[in-house]
N, C-alpha and C positions, 0 to 999 in steps of 0.2 A: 293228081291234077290233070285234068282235059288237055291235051292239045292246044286247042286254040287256046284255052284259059294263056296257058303258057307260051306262048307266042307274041300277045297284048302284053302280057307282063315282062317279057324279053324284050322288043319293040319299044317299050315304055324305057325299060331299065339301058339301052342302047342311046337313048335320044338322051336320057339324061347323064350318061357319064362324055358323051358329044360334046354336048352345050354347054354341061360344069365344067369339062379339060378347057373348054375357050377360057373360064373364066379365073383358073386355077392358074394355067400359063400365062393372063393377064397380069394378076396380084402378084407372081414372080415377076416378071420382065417391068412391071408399072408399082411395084412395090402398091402404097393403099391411097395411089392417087384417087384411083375412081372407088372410093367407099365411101360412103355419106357420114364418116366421123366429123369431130372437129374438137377441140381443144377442152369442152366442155363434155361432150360427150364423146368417149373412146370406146366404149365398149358398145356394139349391136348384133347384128342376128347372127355372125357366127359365134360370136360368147355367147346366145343364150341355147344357142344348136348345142353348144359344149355343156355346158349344164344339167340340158335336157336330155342328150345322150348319155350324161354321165349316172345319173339319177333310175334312166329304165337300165342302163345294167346292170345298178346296186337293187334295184324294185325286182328283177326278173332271177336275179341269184336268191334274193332275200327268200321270193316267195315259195323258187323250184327249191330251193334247200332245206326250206322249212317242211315242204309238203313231203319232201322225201323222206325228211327224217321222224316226221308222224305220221308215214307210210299211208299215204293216201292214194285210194287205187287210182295207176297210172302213172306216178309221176317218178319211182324207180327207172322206169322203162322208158321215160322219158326227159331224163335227167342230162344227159349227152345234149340235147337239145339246149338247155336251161346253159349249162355253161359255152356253147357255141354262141346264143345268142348277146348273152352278158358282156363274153369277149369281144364281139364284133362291137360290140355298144362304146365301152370303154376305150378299144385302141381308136375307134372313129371319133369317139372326143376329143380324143390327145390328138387326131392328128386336126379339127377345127381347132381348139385352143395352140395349137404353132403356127397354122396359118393365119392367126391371128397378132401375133406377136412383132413388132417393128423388126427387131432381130432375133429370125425364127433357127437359125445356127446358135445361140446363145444359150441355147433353150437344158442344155445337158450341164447348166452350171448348176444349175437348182439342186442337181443330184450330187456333185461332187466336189461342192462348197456348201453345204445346204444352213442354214439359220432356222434352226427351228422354232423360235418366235414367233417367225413370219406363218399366220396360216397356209398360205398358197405351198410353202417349202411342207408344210404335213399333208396339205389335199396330193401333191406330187407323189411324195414317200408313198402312203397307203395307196395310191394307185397301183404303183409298181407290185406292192407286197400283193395285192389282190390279182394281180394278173399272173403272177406265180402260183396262188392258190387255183385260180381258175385254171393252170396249163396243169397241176399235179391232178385235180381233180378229174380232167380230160382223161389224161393219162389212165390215174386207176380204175375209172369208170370204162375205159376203152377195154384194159387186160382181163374185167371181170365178163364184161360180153363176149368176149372168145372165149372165155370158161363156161359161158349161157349162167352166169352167177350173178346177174343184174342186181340182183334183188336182194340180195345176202349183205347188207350193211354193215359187217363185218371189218374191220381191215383199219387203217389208217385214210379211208374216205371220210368216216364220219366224224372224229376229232379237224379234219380238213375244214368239212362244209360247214362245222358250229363255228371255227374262225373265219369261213368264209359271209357267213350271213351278220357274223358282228362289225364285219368289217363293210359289207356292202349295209348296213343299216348305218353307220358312222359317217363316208363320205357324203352322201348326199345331202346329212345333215347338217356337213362339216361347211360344203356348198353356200346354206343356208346360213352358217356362222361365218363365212368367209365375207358374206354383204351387213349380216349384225354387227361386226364387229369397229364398221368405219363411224365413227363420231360424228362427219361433216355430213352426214346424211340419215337426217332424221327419219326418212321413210322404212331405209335400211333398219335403224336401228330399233330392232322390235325383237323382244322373245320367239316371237313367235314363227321369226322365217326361220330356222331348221325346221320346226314342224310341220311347216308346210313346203319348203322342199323334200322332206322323206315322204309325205303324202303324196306328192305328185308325183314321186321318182316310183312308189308301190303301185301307186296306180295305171302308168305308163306303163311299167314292167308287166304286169300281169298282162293289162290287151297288146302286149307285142308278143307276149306266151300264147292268149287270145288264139292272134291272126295267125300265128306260125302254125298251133294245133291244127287250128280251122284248113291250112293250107294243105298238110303234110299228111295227117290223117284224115280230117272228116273230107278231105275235098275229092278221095274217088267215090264217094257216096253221095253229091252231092244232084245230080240228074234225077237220083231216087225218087227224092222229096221226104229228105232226112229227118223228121220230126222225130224219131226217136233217136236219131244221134247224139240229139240238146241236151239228155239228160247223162250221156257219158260221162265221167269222172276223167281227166283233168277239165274237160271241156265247159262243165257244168259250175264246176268250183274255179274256173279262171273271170269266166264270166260274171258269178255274184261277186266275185273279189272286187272285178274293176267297177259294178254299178256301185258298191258301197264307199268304193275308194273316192267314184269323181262325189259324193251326196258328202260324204267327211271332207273332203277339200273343201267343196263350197262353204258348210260347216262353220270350218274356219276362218276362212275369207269375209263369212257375212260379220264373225264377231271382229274382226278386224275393220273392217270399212265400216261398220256402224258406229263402232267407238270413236270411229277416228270425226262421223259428222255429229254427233250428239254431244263431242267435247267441248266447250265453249274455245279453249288455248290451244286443239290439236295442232302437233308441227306439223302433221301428216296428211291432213285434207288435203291442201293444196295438190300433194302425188296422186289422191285418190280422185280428186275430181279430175286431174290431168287423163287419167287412166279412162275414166265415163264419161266423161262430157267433151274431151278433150278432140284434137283432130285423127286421131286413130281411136274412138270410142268404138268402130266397127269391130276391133278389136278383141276387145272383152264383149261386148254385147253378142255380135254373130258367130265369131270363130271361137272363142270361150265359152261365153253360155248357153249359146245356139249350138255351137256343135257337142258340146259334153250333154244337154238333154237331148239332143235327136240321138245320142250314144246312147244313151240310156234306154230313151224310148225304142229303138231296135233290138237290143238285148234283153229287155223284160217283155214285150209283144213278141220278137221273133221267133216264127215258129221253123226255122235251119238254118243250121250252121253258117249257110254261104249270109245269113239275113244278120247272123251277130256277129258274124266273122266283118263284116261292113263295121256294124258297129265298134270292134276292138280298134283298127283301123283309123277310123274317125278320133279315136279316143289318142291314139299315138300320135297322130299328126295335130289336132288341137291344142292337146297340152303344151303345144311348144308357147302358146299364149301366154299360160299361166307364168312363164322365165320369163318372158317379153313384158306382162305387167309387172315384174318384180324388175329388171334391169333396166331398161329407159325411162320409166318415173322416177328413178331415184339421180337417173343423173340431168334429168330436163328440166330440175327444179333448185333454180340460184341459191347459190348459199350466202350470198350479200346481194341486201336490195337494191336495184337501179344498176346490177353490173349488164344485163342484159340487154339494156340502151345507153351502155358506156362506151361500146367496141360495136363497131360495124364491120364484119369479116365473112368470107365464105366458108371458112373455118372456126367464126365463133359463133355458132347458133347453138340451141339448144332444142330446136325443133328437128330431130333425127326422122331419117327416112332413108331406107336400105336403098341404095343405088341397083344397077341391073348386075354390077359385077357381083355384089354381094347374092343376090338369087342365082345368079351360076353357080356360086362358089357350093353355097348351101344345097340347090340340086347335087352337086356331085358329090356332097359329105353324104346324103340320103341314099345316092347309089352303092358310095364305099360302104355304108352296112348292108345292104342287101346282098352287095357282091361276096364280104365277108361271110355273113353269115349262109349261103346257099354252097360258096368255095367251102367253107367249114364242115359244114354237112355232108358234103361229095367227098371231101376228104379224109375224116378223122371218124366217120360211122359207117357202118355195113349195117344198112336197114333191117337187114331179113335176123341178125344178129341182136337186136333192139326188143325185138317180138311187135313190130309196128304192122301193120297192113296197110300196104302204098294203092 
């Protein structure tokens, strides 16, 4: 990476962990006065931050572990990578999902009282077990590059990463069963959100693989005028991943919202027209389906890395849509009629809207994965050891 590149992204990465610390040290000292919840709606953008971070770690182990283990040129050699970034993804969930929590000290009962009935008590468990996988996997992948043995699949990595990839294909889905499984909310309640939480958790995962390749390797190439870079192997195969990945999400999104206006009895229009037509329609329309096609259209026309590397990018940061259409339409829509002109309160609406603390907070979960994952890198890899060219 250039100089300056790295300067702007430091600079950037500075202002944001600034402005998020205001808003972090807020939320402690002011507990969630200044968050746009209210009685009806509890849950916003840092639940769906946690979701969405939770999903690219299980999408980014899923796909590095898969490509490794059907030896795909590249992704041996860049497998250290795969588990730095997963981990960064996941511990920065768990820690929005505690700052999200009334009482975020409370938070270690879950572990040592645990109900396993409760989904949230099994999302916790397999979090934990997977962060274990991911530190053994660090681990053996670290001892085999001081041996220059990357690539020798050998050993207790690979019985590792097949329970790693079962396991990061499971929570995200689980995600998705943890909003199916609530009765009072018909929107929720559809087969079909696990599938389209592992859809969007595969497809994040890959363009955050995307952007880091595009950073770490193709980016001293990048002044060249890299057009045969695009066809590198992980670089090439990260890329068709994530264009096929957002074209299957929409996929199913479209048979979903179409069933739901073609029904004469659907429960579920009323979240789906909330969601399009609604006062955050900008929403899904610009930041959803605006920015997942201009994703697209960048990664099938660009002709360098830096032009899809934009693209993977766009794709990480949009998708946080795709959680936000799925969490606040389900809780914006009364579950008994005429309660929403029963109660006049500033905490009983159901018209949610993130306050500024809440966009601090969120800036500075955004910086703890960068910082993560760049501290991770500096620390637990010796490049020249990887067989990478910086």
């Amino acid at each position: 990476m250039k100089d300056k590149t790295f300067k702007i992204i430091l600079t950037l990465w500075v202002f944001a962990i600034i402005a998020g610390g205001i808003g972090i040290i807020t939320r402690i000292l002011e507990a969630e006065r200044f968050t746009g919840y209210g009685s009806y709606v509890p849950w916003g953008l840092w639940v769906a931050m946690y979701f969405h971070l939770i999903g690219i770690a299980g999408g980014v182990f899923a796909i590095g572990g898969a490509c490794y283990l059907l030896n795909v040129p590249g992704f041996r050699q860049h497998f250290p990578y795969v588990c730095i970034v997963s981990g960064a993804c996941i511990i920065t969930a768990l820690f929005a999902i505690w700052i999200d929590l009334g009482h975020p000290f409370r938070a270690f009962s879950i572990m040592i009282t645990p109900n396993f009935s409760s989904m949230m008590t099994f999302n916790a468990w397999s979090y934990s077990f997977f962060i274990l996988i991911l530190a053994a996997c660090l681990l053996l992948v670290r001892k085999k590059s001081s041996h220059r043995d990357i690539n020798d699949p050998s050993g207790w990595l690979v019985p590792l990463i097949i329970l790693g990839i079962f396991a990061s294909f499971a929570f995200p889905s689980q995600s998705g069963a943890f909003f199916g499984v609530v009765d009072a909310k018909p929107y929720w309640q559809s087969a079909i959100m696990p599938i389209l939480f592992l859809i969007s958790g595969l497809t994040a995962g890959s363009a955050a693989l995307l952007l880091l390749d595009c950073i770490t390797v193709c980016g001293a190439e990048f002044p060249a005028g890299n057009a045969a870079n695009v066809s590198r192997a992980p670089f090439s195969v990260l890329r068709w991943i994530t264009v096929c990945g957002i074209m299957v999400y929409f996929l199913f999104e479209f048979a979903e919202y179409s069933l739901a206006f073609w029904s004469p009895i659907s429960h579920t229009r009323q979240a789906i027209e909330l969601i399009m037509f609604g006062p955050f329609w900008w929403v899904f329309w610009i930041v959803h389906v605006g920015g997942s096609l201009g994703a697209i259209y960048l990664m099938i026309v660009g002709k360098s890395t830096r032009v899809i590397g934009v693209g993977g990018l766009i794709t990480v940061i949009t998708f946080i849509s795709a959680r936000l259409n799925i969490l606040i339409p389900g809780q914006a829509i009364s579950e008994l009629k005429g309660l929403k002109e029963a109660f006049h309160h500033n905490r009983l609406i159901y018209d949610y809207q993130a306050s500024l603390n809440e966009y601090l907070v969120a800036l500075f979960i955004a910086a703890l994965v960068v910082a993560l994952t760049y501290g991770g890198i500096k620390l637990f890899l010796k490049t020249e050891n990887m067989g990478v060219s910086r």
